[in-house]
C-alpha positions as CSV (number, residue, x, y, z in Angstrom):
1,X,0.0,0.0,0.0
2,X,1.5,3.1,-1.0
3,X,-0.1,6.8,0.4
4,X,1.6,10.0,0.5
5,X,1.7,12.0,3.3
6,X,2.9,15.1,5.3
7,X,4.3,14.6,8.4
8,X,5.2,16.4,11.7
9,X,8.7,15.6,12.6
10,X,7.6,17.3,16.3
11,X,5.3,14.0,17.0
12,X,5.8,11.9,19.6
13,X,9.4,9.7,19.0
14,X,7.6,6.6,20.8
15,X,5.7,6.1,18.5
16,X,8.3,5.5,15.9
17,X,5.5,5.5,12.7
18,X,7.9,6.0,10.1
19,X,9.5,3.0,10.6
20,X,12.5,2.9,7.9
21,X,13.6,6.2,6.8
22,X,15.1,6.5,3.3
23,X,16.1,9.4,1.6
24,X,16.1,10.1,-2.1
25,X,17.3,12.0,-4.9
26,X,17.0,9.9,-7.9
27,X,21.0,9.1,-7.8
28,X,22.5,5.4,-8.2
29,X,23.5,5.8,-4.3
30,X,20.2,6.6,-3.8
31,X,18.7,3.6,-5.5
32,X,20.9,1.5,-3.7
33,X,19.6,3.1,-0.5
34,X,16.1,2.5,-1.7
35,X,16.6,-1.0,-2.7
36,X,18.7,-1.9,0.5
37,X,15.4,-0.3,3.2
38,X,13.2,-2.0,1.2
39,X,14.3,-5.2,2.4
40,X,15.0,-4.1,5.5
41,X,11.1,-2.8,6.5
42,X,10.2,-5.4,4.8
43,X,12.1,-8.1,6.6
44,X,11.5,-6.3,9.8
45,X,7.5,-6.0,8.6
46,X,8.1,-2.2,9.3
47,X,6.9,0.7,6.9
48,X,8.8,2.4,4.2
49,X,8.9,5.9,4.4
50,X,10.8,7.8,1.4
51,X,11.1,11.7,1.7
52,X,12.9,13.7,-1.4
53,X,13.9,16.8,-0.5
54,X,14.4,20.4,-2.4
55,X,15.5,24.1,-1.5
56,X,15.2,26.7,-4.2
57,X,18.5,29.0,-4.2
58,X,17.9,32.9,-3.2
59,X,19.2,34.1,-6.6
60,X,16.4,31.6,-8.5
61,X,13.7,32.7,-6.0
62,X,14.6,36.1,-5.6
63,X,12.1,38.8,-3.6
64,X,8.7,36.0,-3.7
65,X,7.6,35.0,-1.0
66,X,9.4,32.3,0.6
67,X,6.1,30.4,1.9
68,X,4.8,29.6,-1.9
69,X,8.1,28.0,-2.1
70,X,7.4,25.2,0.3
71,X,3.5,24.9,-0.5
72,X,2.9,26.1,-4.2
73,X,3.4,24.5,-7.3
74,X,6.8,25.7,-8.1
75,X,9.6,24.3,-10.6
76,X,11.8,23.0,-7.5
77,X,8.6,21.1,-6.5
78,X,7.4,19.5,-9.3
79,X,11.6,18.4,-10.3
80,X,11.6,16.6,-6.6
81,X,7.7,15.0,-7.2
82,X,9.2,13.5,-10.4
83,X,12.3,12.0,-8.5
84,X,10.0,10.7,-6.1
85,X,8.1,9.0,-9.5
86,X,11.1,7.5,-9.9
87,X,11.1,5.7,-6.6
88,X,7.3,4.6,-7.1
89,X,8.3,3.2,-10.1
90,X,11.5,1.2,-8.8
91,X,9.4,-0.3,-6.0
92,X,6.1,-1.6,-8.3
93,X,5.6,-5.2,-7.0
94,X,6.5,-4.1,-3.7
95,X,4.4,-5.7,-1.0
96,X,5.2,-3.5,2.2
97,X,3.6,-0.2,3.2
98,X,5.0,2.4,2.0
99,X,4.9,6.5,2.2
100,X,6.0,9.3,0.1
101,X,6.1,12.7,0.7
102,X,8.3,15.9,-0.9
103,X,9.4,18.3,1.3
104,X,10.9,22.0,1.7
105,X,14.3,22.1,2.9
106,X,18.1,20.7,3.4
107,X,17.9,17.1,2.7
108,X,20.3,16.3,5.8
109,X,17.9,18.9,8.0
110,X,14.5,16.8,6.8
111,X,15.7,13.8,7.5
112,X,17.5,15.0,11.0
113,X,13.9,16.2,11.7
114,X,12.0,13.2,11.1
115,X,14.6,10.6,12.9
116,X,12.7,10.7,16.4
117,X,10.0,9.4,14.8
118,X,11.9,6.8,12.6
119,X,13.3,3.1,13.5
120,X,16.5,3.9,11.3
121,X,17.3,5.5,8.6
122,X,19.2,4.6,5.2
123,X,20.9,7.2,2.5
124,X,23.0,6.4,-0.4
125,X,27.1,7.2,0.2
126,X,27.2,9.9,-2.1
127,X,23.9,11.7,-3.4
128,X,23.9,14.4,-6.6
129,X,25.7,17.0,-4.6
130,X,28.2,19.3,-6.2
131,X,31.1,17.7,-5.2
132,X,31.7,15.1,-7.2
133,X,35.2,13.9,-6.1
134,X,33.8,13.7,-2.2
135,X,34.0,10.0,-1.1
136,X,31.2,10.7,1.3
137,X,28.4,13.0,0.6
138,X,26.9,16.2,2.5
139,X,23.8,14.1,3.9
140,X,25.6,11.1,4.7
141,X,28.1,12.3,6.8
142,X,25.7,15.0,8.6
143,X,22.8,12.8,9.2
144,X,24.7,9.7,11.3
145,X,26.2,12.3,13.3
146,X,22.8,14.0,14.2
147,X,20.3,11.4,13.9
148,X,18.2,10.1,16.7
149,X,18.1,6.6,15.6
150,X,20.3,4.5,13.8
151,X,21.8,5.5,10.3
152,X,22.6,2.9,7.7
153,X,25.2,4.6,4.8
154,X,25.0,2.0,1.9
155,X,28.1,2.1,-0.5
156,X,28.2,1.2,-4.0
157,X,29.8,-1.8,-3.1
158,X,26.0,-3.0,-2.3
159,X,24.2,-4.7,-4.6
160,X,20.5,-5.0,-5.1
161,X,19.2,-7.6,-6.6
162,X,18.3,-7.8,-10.1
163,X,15.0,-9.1,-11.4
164,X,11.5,-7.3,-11.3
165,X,8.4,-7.0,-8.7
166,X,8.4,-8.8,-5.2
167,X,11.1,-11.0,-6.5
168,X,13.7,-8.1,-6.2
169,X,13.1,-7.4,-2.9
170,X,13.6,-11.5,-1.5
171,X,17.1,-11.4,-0.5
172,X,19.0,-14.4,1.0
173,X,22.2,-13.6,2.8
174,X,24.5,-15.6,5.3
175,X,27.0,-13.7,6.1
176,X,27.2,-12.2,9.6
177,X,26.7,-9.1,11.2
178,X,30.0,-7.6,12.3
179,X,29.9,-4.8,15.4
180,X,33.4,-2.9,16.8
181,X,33.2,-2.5,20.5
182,X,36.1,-0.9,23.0
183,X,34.1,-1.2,26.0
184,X,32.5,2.2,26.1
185,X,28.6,2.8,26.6
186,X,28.0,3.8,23.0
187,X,29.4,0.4,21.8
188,X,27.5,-1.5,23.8
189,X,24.6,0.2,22.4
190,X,25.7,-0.3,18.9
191,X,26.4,-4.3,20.1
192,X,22.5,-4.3,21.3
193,X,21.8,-3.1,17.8
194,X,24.0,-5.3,15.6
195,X,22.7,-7.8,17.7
196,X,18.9,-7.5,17.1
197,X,20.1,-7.0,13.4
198,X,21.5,-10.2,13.6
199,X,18.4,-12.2,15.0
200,X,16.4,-10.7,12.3
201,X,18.5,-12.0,9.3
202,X,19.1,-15.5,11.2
203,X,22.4,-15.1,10.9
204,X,25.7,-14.9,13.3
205,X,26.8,-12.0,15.3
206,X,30.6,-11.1,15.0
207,X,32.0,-9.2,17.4
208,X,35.0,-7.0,17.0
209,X,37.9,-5.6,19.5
210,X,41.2,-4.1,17.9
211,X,44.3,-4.1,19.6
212,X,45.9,-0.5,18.7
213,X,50.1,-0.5,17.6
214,X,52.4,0.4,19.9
215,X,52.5,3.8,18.7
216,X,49.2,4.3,19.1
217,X,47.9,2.2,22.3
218,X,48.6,5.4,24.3
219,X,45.7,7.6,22.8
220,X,43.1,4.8,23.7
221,X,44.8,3.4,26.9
222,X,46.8,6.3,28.7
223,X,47.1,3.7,31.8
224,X,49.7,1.4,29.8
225,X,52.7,4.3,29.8
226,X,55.3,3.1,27.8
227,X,54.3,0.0,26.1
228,X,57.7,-1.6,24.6
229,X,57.6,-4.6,26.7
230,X,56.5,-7.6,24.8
231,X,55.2,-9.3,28.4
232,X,53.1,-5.4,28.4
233,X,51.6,-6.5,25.4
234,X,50.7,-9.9,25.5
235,X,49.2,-9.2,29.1
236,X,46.9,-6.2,27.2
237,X,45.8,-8.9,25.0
238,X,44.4,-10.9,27.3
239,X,42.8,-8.7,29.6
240,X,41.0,-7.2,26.2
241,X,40.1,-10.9,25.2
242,X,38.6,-10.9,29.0
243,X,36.7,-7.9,28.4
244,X,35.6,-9.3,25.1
245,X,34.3,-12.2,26.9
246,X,32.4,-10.3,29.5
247,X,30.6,-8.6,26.8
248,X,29.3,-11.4,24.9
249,X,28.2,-13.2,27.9
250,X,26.1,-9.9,28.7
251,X,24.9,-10.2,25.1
252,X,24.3,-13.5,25.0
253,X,21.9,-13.2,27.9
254,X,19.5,-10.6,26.2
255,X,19.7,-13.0,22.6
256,X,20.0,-16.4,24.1
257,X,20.0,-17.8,20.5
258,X,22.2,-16.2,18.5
259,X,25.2,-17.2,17.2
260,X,28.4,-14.7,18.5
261,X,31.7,-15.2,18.0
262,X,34.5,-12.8,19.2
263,X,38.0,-11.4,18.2
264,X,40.7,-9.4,19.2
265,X,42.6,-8.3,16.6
266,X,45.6,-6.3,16.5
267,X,45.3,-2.7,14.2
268,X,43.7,0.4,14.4
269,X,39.8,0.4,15.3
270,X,39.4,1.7,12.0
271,X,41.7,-0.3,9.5
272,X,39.8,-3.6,11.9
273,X,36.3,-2.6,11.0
274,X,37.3,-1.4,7.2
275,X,38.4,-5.0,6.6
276,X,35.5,-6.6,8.2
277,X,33.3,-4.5,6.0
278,X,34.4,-7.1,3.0
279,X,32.8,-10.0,4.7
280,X,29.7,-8.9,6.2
281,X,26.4,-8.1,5.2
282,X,26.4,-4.8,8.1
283,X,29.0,-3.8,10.3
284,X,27.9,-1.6,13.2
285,X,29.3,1.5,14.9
286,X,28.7,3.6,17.3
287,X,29.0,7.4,17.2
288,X,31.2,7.7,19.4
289,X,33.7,5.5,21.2
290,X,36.8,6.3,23.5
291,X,38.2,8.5,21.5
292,X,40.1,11.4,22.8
293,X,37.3,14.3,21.5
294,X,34.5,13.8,23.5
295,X,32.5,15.7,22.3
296,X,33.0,15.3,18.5
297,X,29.5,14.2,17.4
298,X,30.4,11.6,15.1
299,X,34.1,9.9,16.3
300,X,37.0,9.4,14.3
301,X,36.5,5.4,14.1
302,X,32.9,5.6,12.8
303,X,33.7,8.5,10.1
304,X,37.0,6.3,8.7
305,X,35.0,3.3,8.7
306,X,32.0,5.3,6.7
307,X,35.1,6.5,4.3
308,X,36.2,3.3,3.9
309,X,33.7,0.5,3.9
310,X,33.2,-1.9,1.3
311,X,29.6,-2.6,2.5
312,X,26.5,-1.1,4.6
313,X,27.6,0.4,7.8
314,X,25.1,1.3,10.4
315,X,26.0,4.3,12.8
316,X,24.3,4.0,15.9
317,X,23.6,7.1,18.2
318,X,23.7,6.7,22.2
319,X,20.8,6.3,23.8
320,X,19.2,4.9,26.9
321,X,18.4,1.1,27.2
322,X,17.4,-0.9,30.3
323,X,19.8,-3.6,28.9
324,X,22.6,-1.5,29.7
325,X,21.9,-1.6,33.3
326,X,22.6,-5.0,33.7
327,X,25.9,-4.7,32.1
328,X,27.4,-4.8,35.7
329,X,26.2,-7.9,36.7
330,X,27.6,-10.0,33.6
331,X,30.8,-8.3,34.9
332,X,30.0,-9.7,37.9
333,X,29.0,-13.5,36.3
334,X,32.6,-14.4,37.0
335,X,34.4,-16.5,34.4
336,X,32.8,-19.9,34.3
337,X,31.2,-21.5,30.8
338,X,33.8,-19.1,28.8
339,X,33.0,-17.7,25.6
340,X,35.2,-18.9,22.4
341,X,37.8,-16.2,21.4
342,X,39.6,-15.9,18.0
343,X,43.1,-16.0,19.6
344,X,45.6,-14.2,17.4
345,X,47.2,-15.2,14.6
346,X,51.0,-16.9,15.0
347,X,52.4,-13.8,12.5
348,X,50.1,-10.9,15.0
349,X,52.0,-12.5,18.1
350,X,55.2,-12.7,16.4
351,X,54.9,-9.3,14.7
């Protein structure tokens, strides 16, 4: 059932109506977007929601009134109701329900506005911005730092499926879910997310800790001091692969069936997650992690890993989540029934 609709992006966040968010603007990123929350609401049996947005520049609209702009039937508005055609048309044989709707402003401000009232939203990498030689585009790097719920960034190393109505939109995929986590509250946020991700594909969770190099293990743990002592290093390891397995138990808990395994792998957090990208179907982040820049709304690991990824990545925001609050008693569970570890490779120990 498709409708088109206004909506106020004020309404109440609980109620979450929009369900999967997708912005549009008629680009190949964008179709990929388009394709990719498709199956998503419709695997998660939540509505679609597509918005196309459109601003009219001062020196085109000149001394007219601004207001006939956003409501009348201008140029701007009729170019944006045809791209939004254009998603109709991709999306015939579609059987979810599914919204459209044009509106007046900043694409990255629109969609900012509707996230409280969105399960997650997805936009293409790059859109049809004026800078072509950008990796990452205006709206994908601006929305995952401001949204309030998760943002999914597809790449054109995704996919869709060829083929025409329903058909297109039945997609089959086994490989896992991968989250980073370094022990911080936002991770385990993102890990809660990647998580039910996980459960709703049927596939495994994989979850991810990186080891920094020596030259950088100061900025993420300032305890260590000078870390040029191999015994240093290997006793690091394991107190990360400890960490590692207090977390999954806690996860484990909340998703008693899924599948997790967990690593520790030596490498920047971000070179770690930009190779994991390659074999998963999502890799999570968080917005922030233990960086040094607190209060940098999007943190340096989840912008390289947007720049770099060779697959979806969903950037989750922190939020508040009763599951947190029994974080402290898995810490607590003691270290019985341990959870499998990838131990390190003979050439990352040797290195």
């Amino acid at each position: 059932m498709a409708t088109d609709t206004a909506h106020n992006p004020s309404a109440s966040a609980s109620t979450r109506s929009l369900g999967v968010l997708v912005g549009f603007d008629g680009s190949d990123h964008a179709r990929r977007a388009l394709h990719w929350a498709a199956v998503e609401a419709q695997r998660r049996g939540l509505p679609l929601s597509i918005i196309t947005a459109f601003t009219v520049p001062p020196a085109v609209s000149g001394w007219g009134d601004p207001g006939a702009e956003i409501t009348g039937d201008t140029l701007a508005r009729r170019g944006a109701e045809d791209v939004l055609e254009q998603a109709r048309d991709y999306l015939e044989g579609y059987s979810g329900d599914v919204s459209y709707r044009v509106e007046y402003g900043d694409a990255a401000g629109v969609l900012v506005a509707h996230s409280s009232n969105a399960e997650m939203a997805a936009v293409g990498a790059r859109g049809r911005g004026g800078f072509i030689g950008r990796v990452l585009g205006s709206v994908s790097s601006a929305l995952p730092a401001h949204a309030e719920c998760p943002t999914v960034v597809v790449d054109r190393s995704y996919h869709p499926k060829e083929g025409t109505g329903a058909e297109r939109f039945q997609v089959e995929d086994d490989r896992p879910v991968v989250v980073g986590i370094d022990g911080s509250t936002g991770s385990r946020v993102a890990a809660l997310k990647a998580a039910e991700a996980a459960v709703s594909r049927g596939v495994a969770l994989r979850v991810v800790m990186a080891v920094p190099p020596l030259d950088a293990a100061l900025l993420w743990y300032p305890e260590l001091g000078p870390r040029d002592d191999w015994e240093v290093t290997v006793r690091r390891r394991r107190e990360l692969e400890d960490r590692l397995e207090v977390q999954v138990r806690w996860l484990s808990r909340h998703f008693d069936h899924l599948v997790i395994t967990a690593s520790v792998t030596d490498g920047l957090p971000i070179e770690v997650l930009r190779e994991e990208t390659k074999g998963a179907q999502l890799t999570v982040v968080g917005t922030r992690g233990r960086g040094a820049i607190a209060a940098t709304l999007l943190g340096s690991t989840s912008s390289g890993v947007l720049l770099h990824a060779s697959g979806p990545v969903m950037v989750v925001p922190s939020s508040e989540d009763p599951r947190l609050e029994s974080d402290g008693a898995a810490r607590e569970a003691g270290r019985s029934a341990p959870v499998p570890v990838e131990p390190a490779s003979a050439e990352s120990q040797n290195s």
